[in-house]
C-alpha positions in Angstrom: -82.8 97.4 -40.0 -81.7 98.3 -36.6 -80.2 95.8 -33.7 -83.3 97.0 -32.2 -85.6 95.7 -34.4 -83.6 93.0 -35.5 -84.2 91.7 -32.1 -87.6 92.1 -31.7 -88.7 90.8 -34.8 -86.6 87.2 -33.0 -88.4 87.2 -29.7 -91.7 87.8 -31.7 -91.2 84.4 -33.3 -90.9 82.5 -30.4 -93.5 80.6 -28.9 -94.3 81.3 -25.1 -94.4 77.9 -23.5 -97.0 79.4 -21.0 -96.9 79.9 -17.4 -94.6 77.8 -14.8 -97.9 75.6 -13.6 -99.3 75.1 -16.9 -95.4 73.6 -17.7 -95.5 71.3 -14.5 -99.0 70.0 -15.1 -98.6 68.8 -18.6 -95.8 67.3 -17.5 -97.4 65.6 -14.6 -100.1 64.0 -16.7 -97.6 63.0 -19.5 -96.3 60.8 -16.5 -99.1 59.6 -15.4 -100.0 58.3 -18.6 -96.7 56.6 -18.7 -97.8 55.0 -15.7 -100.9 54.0 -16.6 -100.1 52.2 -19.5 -96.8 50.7 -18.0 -99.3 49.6 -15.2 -102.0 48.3 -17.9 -99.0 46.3 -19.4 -97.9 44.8 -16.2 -101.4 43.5 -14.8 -102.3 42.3 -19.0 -99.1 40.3 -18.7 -99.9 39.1 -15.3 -103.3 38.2 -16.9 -102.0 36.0 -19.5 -99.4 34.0 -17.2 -102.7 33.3 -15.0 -104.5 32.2 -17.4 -102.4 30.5 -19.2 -102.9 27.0 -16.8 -106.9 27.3 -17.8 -106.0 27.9 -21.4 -104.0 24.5 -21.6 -106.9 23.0 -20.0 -109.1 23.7 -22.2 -107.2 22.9 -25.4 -105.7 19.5 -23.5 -109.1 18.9 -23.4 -109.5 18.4 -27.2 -106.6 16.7 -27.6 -105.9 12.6 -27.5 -104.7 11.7 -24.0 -100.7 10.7 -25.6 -100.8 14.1 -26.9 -101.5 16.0 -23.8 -97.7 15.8 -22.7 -95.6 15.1 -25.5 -96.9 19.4 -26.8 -97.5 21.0 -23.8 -98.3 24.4 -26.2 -101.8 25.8 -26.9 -101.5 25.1 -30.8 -104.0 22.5 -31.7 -103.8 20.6 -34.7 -106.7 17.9 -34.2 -109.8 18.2 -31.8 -110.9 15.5 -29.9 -114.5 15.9 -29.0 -114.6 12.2 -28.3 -112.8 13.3 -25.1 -116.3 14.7 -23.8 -118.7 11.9 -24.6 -116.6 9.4 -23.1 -115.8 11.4 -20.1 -119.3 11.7 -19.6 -120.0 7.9 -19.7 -117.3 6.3 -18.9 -117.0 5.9 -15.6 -119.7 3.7 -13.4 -122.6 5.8 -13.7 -123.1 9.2 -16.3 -121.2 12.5 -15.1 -124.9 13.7 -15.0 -125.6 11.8 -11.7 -122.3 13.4 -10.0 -123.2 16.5 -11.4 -126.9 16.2 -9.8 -125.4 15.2 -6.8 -123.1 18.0 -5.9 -126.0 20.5 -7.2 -128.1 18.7 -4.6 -125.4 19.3 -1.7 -124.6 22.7 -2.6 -128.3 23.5 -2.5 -128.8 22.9 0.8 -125.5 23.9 2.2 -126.5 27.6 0.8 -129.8 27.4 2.4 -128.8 26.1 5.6 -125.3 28.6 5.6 -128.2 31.6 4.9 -130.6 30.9 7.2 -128.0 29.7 10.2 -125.8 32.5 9.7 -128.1 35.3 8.8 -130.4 34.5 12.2 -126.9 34.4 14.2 -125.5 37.1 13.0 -128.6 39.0 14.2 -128.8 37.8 17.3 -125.0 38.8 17.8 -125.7 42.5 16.5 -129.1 43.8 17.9 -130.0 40.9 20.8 -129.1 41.3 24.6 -128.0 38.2 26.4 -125.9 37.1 28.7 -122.2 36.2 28.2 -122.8 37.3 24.7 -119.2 39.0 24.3 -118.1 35.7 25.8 -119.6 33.3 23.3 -118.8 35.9 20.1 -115.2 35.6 20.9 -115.5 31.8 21.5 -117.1 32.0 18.1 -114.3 33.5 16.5 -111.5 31.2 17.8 -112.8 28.7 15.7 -112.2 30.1 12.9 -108.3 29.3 14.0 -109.2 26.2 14.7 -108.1 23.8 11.9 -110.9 21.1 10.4 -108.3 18.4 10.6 -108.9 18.9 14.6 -112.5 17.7 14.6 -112.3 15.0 11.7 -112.2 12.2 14.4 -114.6 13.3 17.1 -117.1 14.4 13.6 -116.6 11.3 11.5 -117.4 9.3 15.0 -120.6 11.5 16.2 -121.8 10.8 12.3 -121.2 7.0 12.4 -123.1 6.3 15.0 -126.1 8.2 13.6 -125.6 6.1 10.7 -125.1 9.1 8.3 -122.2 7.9 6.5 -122.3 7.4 2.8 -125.4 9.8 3.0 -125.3 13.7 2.3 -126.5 14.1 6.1 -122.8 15.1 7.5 -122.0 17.5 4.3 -125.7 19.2 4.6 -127.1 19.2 8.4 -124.1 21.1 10.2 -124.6 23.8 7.5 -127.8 24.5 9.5 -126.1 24.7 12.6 -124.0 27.9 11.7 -120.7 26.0 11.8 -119.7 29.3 9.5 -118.2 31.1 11.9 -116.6 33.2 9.3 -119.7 33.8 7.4 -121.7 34.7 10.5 -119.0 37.8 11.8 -120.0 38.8 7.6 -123.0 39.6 8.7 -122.5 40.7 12.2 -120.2 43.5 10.6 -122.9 44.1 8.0 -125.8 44.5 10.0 -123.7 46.6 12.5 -123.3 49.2 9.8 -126.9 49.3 9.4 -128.3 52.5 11.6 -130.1 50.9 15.2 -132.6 53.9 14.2 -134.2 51.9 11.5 -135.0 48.9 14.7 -136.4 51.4 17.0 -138.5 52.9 14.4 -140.0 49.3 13.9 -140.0 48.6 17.6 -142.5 52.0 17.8 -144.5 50.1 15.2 -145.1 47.5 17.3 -142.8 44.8 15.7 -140.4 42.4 17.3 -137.4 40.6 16.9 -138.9 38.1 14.0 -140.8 40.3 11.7 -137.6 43.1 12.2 -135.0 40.7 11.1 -137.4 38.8 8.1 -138.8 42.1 6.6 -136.0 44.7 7.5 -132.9 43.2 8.3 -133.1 40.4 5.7 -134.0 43.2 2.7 -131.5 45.7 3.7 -128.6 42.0 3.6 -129.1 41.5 0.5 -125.2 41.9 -0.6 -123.8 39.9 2.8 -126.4 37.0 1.8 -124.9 36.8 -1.8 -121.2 37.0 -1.0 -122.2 33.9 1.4 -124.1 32.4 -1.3 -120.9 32.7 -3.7 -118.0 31.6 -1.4 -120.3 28.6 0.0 -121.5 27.7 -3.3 -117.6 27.6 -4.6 -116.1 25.8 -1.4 -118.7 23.4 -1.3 -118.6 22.5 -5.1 -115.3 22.1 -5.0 -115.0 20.4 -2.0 -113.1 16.8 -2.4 -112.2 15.3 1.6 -115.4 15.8 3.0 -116.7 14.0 0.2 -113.8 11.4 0.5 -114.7 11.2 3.8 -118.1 10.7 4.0 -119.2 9.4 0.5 -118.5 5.5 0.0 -120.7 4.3 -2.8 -120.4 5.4 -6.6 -123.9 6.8 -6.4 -123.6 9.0 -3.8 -120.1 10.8 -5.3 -120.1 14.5 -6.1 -118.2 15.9 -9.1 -114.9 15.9 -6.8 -115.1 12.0 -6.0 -116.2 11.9 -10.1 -113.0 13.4 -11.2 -110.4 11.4 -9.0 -111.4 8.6 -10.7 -110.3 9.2 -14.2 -106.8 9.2 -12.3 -105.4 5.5 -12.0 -102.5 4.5 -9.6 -101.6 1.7 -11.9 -101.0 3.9 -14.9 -103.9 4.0 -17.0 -105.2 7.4 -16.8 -107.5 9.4 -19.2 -106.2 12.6 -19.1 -107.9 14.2 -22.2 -111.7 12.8 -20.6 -110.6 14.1 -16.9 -109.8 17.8 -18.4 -112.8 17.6 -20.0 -115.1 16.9 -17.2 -113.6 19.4 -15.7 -113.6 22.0 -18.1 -117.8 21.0 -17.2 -117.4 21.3 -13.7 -115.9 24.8 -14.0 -118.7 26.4 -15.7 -121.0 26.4 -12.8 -118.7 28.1 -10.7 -117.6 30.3 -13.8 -121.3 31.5 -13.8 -121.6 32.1 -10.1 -119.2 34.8 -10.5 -119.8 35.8 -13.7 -123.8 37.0 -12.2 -123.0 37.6 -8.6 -119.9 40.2 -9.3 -121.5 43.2 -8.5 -123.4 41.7 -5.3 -119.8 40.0 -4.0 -117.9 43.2 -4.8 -120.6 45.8 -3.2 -120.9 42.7 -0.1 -117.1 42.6 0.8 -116.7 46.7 0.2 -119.4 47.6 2.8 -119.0 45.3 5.2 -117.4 46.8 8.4 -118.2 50.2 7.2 -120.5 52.3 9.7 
């Protein structure tokens, strides 16, 4: 055989490894998958060092209360469910009654927060009135403003309505749009709503009220819930106003309730107080849980014209 032949017989057998751009984009997604699952990796690992504090919770729960400390792992070897039935008797009245109580405050904070801050956020968008500029930057500042500022002047306006040790001072500014965060929500939101859709009404023959119940209020629907959501949360959860305003055992929400498996003297129930509030978690689990898609679409199209 000739070196001719010889030779091309040897370049027949090798592979072509294709063009230059073929080359470059295989290896550019061979990266990116790198990437991706070195990203993956990261944010798992992340997840687990979150939730690692819930985790111990939730097993502390079902462990005895000398236990809780002395194996801080997650590796149970006896369950406690008695932690649960006495949490939820044994303090002055049932955890039900706490439980009922903050339902009942959170109930009407949402409504009040909604119907305040959806009305003033209209009127802040598509209503012409004097100084309004003024009074929507006015509006603003306070949200720099910090609550410890107005404790004082607030805890003595509501003593001398006699509303302490009621739910008046946790419920009633709610319906003031005290918000003022929740309220420029909604001014953003309803900004990005075309002023077409309110002169088309306006043609109709419709004013202010039946434009902001049956088309402004419709077309809110993912500003309302991410208002619903974060009040619903931050009022649950809230413990000074409560420690503030709430005196008596029968008026405490679940906040007040859990502070008092704590004792100064030495004598706390640990394993009942993670229990109770492994319970006082799962409303707030739930909130989120059904209101994802409605928080996430709320927060991404606010602002957006």
């Amino acid at each position: 055989m000739t070196t001719e032949a010889t030779a091309e017989v040897r370049t027949s057998t090798v592979v072509d490894p294709g063009p230059p751009g073929v080359r470059r984009t295989a290896s550019r997604s061979g990266r990116r998958r790198t990437t991706s699952v070195a990203v993956h990796a990261v944010l798992i690992a992340a997840s687990a060092f979150l939730l690692y504090p819930l985790a111990w919770m939730v097993v502390s729960s079902l462990r005895p209360t000398q236990e809780i400390f002395r194996t801080p792992g997650l590796l149970l070897t006896t369950f406690e469910w008695r932690n649960y039935t006495e949490g939820w008797t044994s303090l002055q009245d049932s955890f039900s009654l706490y439980l009922w109580n903050s339902a009942v405050v959170v109930s009407l904070a949402i409504v009040g927060t909604l119907v305040s801050c959806s009305m003033a956020a209209y009127a802040f968008a598509r209503m012409q009135f004097r100084f309004k500029r003024t009074f929507f930057a006015l509006m603003l500042m306070t949200i720099m403003l910090p609550f410890h500022v107005v404790i004082v002047p607030q805890y003595i306006l509501f003593n001398r309505l006699d509303w302490i040790n009621t739910i008046l001072p946790l419920v009633v500014p709610k319906f003031l749009a005290v918000d003022a965060f929740f309220v420029f929500l909604m001014v953003q939101f309803i900004r990005g709503i075309p002023r077409e859709i309110d002169e088309a009404a306006r043609i109709d023959g419709a004013g202010h009220a039946r434009i902001f119940l049956q088309i402004m209020l419709p077309l809110m629907v993912p500003a309302l819930a991410t208002t619903a959501i974060f009040t619903f949360v931050w009022t649950w959860s809230d413990f000074f106003g409560a420690l503030l305003y709430l005196n008596t055992p029968d008026t405490w929400t679940v906040p007040l309730a859990l502070r008092n498996f704590t004792d100064s003297q030495g004598s706390s129930s640990f394993g009942p107080l993670f229990a109770m509030s492994l319970v006082s978690l799962v409303p707030v689990f739930l909130a989120f849980v059904f209101g994802q898609k409605l928080l996430i679409k709320g927060i991404a199209t606010t602002g957006i014209k």
